[in-house]
C-alpha positions in Angstrom: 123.9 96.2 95.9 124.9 98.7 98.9 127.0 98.5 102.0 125.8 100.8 104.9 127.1 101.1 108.1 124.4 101.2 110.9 126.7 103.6 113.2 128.1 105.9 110.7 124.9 106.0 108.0 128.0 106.3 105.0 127.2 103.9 102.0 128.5 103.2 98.7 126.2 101.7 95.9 127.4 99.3 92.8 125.7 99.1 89.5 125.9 98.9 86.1 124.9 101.6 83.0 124.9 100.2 79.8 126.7 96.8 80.8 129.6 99.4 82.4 129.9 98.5 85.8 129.9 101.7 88.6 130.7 102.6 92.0 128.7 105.8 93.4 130.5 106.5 97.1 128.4 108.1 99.8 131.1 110.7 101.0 132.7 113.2 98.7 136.7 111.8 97.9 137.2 115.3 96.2 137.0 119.0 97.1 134.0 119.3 94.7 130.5 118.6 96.0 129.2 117.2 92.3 133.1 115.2 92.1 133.2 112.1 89.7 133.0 110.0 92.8 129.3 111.4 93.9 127.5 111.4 90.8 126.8 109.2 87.7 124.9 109.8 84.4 122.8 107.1 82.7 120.8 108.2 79.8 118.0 110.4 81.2 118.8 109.3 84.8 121.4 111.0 87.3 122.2 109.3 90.7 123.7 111.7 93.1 125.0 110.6 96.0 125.5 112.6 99.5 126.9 110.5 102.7 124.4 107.7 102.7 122.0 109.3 100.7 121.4 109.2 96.7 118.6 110.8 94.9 118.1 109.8 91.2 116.8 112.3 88.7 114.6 111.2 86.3 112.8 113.1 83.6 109.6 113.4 85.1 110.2 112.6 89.4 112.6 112.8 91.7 113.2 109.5 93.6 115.5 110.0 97.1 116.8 106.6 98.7 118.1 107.6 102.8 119.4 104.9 105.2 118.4 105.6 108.9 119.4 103.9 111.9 116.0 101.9 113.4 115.8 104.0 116.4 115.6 100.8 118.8 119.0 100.1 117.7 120.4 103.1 118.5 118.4 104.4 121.6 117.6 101.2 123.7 119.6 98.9 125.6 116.7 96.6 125.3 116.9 96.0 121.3 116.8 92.3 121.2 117.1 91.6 117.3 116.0 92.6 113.9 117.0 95.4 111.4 119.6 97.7 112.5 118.8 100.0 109.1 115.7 101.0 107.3 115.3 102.1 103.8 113.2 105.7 103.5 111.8 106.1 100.4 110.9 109.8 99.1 109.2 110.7 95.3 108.2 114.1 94.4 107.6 115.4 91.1 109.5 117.1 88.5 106.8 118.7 86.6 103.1 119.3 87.2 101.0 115.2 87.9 98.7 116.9 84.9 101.8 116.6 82.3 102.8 113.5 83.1 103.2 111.0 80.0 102.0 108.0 82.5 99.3 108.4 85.4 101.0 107.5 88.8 99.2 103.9 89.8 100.6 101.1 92.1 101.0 101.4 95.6 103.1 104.6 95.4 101.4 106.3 92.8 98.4 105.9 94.9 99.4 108.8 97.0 99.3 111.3 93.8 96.1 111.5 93.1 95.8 115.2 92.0 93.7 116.1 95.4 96.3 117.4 97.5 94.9 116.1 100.5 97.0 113.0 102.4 95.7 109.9 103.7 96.6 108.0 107.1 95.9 104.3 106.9 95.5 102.4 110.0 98.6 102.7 112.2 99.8 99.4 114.8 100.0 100.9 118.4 103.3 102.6 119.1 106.0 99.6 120.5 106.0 99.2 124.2 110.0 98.3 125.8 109.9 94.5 126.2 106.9 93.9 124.8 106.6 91.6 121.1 105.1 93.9 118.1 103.9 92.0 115.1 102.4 94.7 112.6 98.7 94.4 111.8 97.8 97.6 110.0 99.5 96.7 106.6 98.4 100.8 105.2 94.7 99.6 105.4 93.1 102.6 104.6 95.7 104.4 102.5 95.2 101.8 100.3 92.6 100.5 98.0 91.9 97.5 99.4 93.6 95.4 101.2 97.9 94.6 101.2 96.3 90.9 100.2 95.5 92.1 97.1 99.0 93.4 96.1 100.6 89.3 96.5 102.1 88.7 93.7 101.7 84.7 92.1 105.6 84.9 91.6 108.8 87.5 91.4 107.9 88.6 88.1 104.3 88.5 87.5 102.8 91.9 87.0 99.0 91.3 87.5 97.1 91.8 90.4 93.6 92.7 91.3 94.3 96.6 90.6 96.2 95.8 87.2 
């Protein structure tokens, strides 16, 4: 779980490493960049946190978790309701995609698919003040297929059409 304050963007994260739990705090409570308060080692994974921000080392990628303030929130008076915060997600790799002990797939690994060359998927029109968006575009064409075919039958299931 994680607290994060839309105005500030300064989080803390909970968790647990082997059944110990852990609290990894967003802004540094010592002189020391890398203090006990920013940083936790679990096995082969280190979470590092900086402000709002935690990236988590792991063997082969690097996975970065950032909070940012939905700019409707923040810039318009005429916000009428929804998220206040988003989630940005960023992966890069540790060592070359040709070394790695499991072939990115899913949705993510998609994107790392040895070419080098990105993919734009169909994008909804940019949102209009006052007027209702509902999204359409769903990454159809960054995709294979369509986001249908990634509904899962229940929470846990792990098959799907690209399994």
């Amino acid at each position: 779980a994680a607290k994060i304050s839309a105005k500030t963007l300064i989080g803390w994260s909970n968790g647990t490493c082997g059944g110990r739990p852990f609290k990894l705090v967003g802004l540094a409570l010592t002189p020391l960049r890398d203090g006990p308060k920013n940083r936790q080692e679990c096995g082969e994974v280190v979470l590092q946190a900086n402000y709002s921000s935690v990236l988590l080392s792991l063997p082969e990628w690097y996975v970065s978790i950032s909070p940012m303030a939905v700019p409707s929130y923040d810039y318009q008076k005429d916000w009428l309701s929804g998220p206040k915060v988003r989630l940005d997600l960023g992966f890069s790799l540790r060592v070359p995609e040709e070394s790695l002990q499991v072939a990115p797939h899913g949705i993510i690994g998609q994107s790392f698919d040895g070419d080098g060359i990105g993919i734009s998927g169909a994008r909804d029109p940019a949102p209009r003040a006052g007027a209702h968006l509902s999204t359409t575009a769903m990454a159809e064409g960054a995709i294979e297929g369509s986001w249908r075919d990634y509904v899962m039958a229940s929470e846990y299931d792990t098959a799907f059409k690209f399994s």
